[in-house]
TITORMAR-151764 format. One line per 3 residues: for each residue x, y, z of C-alpha. Coordinates in pm, 1 decimal, padded with zeros to 6 digits, always signed. Layout:
! TITORMAR-151764
X Y Z; ...
//
This chain:
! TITORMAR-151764
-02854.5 +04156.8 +03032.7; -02660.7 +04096.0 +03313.0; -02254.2 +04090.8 +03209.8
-02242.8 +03747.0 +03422.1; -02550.2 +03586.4 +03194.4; -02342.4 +03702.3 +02846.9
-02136.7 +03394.4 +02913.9; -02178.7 +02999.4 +02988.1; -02025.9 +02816.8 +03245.8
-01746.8 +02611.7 +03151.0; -01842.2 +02257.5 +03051.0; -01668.6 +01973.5 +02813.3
-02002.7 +01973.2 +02573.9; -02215.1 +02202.5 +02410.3; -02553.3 +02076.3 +02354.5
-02764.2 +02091.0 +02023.1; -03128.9 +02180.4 +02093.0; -03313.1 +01834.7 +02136.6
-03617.6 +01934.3 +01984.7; -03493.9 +02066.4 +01653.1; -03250.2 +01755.3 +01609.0
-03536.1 +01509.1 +01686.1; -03726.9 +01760.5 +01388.1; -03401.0 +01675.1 +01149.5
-03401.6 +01330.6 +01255.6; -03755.5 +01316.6 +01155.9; -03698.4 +01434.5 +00858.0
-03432.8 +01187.7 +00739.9; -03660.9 +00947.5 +00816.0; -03960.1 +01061.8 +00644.5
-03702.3 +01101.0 +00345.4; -03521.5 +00791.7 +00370.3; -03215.0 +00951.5 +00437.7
-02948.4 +00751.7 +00578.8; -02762.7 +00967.0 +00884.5; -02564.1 +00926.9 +01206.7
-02623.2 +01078.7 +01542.0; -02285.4 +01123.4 +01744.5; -02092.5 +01355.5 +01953.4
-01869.8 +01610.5 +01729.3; -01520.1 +01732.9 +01799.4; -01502.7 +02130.8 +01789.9
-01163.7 +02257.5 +01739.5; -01011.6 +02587.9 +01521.2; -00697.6 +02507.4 +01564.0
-00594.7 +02183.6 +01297.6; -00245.9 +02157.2 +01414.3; -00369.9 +02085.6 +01783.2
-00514.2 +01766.4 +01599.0; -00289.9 +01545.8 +01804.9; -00278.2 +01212.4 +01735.1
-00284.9 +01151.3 +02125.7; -00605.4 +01352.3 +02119.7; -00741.9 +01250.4 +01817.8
-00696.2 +00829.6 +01991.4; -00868.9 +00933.0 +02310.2; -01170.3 +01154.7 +02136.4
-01199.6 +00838.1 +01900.3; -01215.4 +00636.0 +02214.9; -01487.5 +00850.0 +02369.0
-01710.8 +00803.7 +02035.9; -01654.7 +01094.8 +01866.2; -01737.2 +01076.8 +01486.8
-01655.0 +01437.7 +01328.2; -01389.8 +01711.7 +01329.2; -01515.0 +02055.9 +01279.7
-01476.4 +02379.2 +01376.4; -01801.3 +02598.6 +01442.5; -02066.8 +02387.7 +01650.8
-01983.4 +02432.1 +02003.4; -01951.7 +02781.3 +01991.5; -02290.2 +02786.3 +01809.6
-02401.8 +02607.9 +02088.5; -02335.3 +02772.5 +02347.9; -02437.2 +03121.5 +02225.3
-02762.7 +02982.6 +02102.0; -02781.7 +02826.0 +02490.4; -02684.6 +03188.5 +02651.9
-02932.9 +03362.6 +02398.5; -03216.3 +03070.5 +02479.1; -03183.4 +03027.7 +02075.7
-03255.3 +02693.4 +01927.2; -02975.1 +02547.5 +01809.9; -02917.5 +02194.2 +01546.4
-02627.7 +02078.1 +01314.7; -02636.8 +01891.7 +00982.5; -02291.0 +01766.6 +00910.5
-02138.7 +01601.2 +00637.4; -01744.5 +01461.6 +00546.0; -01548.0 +01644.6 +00366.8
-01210.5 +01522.9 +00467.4; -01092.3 +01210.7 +00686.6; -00868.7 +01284.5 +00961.1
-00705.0 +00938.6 +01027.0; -00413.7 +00807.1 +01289.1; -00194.6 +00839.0 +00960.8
-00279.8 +01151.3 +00833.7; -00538.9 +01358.9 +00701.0; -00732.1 +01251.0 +00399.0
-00860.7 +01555.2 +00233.1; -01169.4 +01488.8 -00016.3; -01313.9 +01779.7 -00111.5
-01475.2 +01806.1 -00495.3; -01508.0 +01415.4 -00467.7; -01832.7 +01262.4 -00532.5
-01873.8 +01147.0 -00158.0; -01866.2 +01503.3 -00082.9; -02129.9 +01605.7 -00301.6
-02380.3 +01336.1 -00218.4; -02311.4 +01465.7 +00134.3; -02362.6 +01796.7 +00060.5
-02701.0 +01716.5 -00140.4; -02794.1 +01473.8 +00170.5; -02806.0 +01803.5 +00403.3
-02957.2 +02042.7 +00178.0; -03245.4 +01782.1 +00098.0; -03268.3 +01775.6 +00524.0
-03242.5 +02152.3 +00538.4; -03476.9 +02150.9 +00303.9; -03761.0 +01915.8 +00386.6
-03713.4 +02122.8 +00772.4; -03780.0 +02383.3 +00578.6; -04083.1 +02278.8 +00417.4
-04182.8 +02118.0 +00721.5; -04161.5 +02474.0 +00921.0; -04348.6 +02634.1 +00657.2
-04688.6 +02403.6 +00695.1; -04650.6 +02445.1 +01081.0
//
């Protein structure tokens, strides 16, 4: 590979592949899962959580905090790998403060939600 292909182009997003999320999507559907589709903010750094950023990324739509997916992206992108995310909460950052909820019963129905997608992908893959 060419040393100039081993890297993306800058660019504000990273893009999940559209046909596996419309395959995740499907399967919430099929299993009556309730889910949101939205833009996700990647960051590894917490204390760069700003409320000055966090106001205008809350502005732009964005629903999540997290800190893996747009690097996933773009290698999966550069390696012409498809690429999806399944997130759920598992602590609220707010304009006051962080809200952490980890081992709280929202949590674990979240977590169950995306293993039951992961799953039923899964499942799905395997008849294909």
């Amino acid at each position: 590979m060419d040393p100039q292909e081993a890297y993306a182009n800058p660019s504000k997003y990273a893009y999940s592949s559209k046909k596996l999320t419309k395959e995740l999507e499907s399967v919430c559907i099929n299993k009556e899962i309730l889910y949101t589709k939205g833009t996700t903010w990647t960051i590894d750094a917490p204390y760069r959580e700003t409320i000055r950023k966090f106001d205008k990324y809350k502005k732009e739509g964005v629903l999540t905090v997290e800190m893996e997916a747009s690097a996933l992206f773009t290698l999966c992108k550069v390696r012409q790998v498809e690429c999806a995310g399944v997130f759920w909460v598992s602590d609220q950052l707010k304009r006051k403060g962080w809200a952490p909820s980890f081992y709280t019963p929202a949590y674990y129905d979240g977590a169950k939600k995306a293993f039951r997608i992961l799953k039923g992908f899964l499942e799905k893959e395997n008849k294909a």
